[in-house]
C-alpha positions as CSV (number, residue, x, y, z in Angstrom):
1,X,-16.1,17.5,-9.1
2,X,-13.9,14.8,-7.4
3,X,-10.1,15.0,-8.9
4,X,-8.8,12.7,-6.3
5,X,-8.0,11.0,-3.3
6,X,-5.9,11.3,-0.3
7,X,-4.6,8.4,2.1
8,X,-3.4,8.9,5.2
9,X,-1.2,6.2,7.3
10,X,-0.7,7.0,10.7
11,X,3.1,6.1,11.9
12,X,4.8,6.2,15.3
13,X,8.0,6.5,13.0
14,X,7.0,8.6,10.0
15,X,10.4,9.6,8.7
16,X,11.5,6.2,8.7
17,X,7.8,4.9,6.6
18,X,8.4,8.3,4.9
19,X,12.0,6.7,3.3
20,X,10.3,3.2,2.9
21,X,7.6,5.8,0.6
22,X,10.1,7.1,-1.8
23,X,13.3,5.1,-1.7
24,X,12.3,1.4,-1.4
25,X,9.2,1.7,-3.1
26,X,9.9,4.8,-5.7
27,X,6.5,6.4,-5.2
28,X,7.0,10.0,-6.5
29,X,6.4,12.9,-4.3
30,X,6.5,16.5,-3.5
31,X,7.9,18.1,-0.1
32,X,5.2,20.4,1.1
33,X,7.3,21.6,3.6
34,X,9.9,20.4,6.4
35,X,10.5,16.8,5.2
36,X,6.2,16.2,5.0
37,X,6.1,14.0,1.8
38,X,3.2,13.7,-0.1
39,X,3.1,10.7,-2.3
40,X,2.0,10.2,-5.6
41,X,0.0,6.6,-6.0
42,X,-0.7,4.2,-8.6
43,X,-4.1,3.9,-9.9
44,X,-6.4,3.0,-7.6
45,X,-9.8,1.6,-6.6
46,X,-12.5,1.7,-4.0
47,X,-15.3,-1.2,-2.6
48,X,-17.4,-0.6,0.3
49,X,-17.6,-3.7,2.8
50,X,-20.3,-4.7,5.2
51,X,-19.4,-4.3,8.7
52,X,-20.7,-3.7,12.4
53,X,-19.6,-0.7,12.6
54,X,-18.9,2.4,10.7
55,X,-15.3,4.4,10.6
56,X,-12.7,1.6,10.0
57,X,-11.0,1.7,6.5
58,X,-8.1,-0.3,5.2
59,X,-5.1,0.7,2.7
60,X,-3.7,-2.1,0.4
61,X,-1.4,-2.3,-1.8
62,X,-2.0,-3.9,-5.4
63,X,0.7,-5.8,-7.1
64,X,1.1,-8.1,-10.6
65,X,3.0,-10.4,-9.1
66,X,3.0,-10.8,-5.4
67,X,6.1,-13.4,-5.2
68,X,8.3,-11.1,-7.3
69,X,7.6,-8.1,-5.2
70,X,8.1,-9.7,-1.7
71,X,11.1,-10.8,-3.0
72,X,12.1,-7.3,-4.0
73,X,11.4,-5.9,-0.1
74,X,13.3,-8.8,1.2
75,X,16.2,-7.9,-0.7
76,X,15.5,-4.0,0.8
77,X,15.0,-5.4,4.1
78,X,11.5,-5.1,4.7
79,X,9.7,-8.2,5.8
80,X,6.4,-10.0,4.7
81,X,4.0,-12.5,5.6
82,X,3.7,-15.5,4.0
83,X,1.3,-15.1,1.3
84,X,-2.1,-16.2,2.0
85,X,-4.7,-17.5,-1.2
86,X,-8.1,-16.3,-0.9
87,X,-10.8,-16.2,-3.5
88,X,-10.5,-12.5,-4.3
89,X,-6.3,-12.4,-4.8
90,X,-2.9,-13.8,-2.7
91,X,-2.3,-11.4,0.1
92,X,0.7,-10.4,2.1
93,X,1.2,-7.9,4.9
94,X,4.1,-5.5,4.7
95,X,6.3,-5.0,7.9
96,X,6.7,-1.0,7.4
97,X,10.0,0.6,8.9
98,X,7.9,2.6,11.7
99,X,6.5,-1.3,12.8
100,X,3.0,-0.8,11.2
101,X,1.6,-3.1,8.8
102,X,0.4,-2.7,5.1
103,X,-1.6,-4.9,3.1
104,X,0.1,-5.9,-0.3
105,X,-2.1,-8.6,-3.1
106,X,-2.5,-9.5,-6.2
107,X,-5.9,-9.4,-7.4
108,X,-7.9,-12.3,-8.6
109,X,-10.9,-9.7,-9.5
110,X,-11.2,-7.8,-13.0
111,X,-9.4,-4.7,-13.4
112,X,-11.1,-1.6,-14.4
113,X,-10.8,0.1,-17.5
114,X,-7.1,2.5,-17.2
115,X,-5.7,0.2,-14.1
116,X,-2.3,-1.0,-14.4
């Protein structure tokens, strides 16, 4: 039986996306050990793309209103791109503290059943 999943986000700077994790974003989490955080995540969902090649995955982000929260990680310091309207959802990429980037929308799709 599948209980869950785990993401992994790969960081040149972990400690600092680490913070960004738990103290600008409040995602709870446990310590398993010398600082390693593991994060506890909203609800989430899964779609399978076409593409040319097999291997690459993507993280985002999903958000009820993505003006209001850009708002709230300018005010924390952490930049955005302007937001970007496409048929499935307004989309913004998150500057994380390590320099990586995160993608952050809110959907225009359905939600399932028990999603925020």
């Amino acid at each position: 039986m599948i209980t869950g999943a785990h993401v992994i986000i790969s960081s040149t700077a972990p400690d600092k996306d680490r913070a960004f994790f738990r103290d600008v974003l409040g995602f709870g989490h446990i310590d398993a050990g010398e600082g390693w955080l593991i994060f506890q995540l909203p609800p989430a969902e899964l779609a399978v793309h076409p593409a040319q090649k097999n291997g690459f995955h993507e993280f985002y982000l999903q958000c009820d209103d993505v003006v209001s929260q850009i708002a709230a990680l300018h005010s924390a310091g952490i930049a955005c791109t302007p937001v970007q309207s496409l048929s499935w959802g307004l989309l913004t990429r998150i500057t994380l503290p390590g320099g990586g980037e995160l993608g952050m929308y809110q959907p225009r799709h359905a939600l399932i059943e028990g999603e925020q």
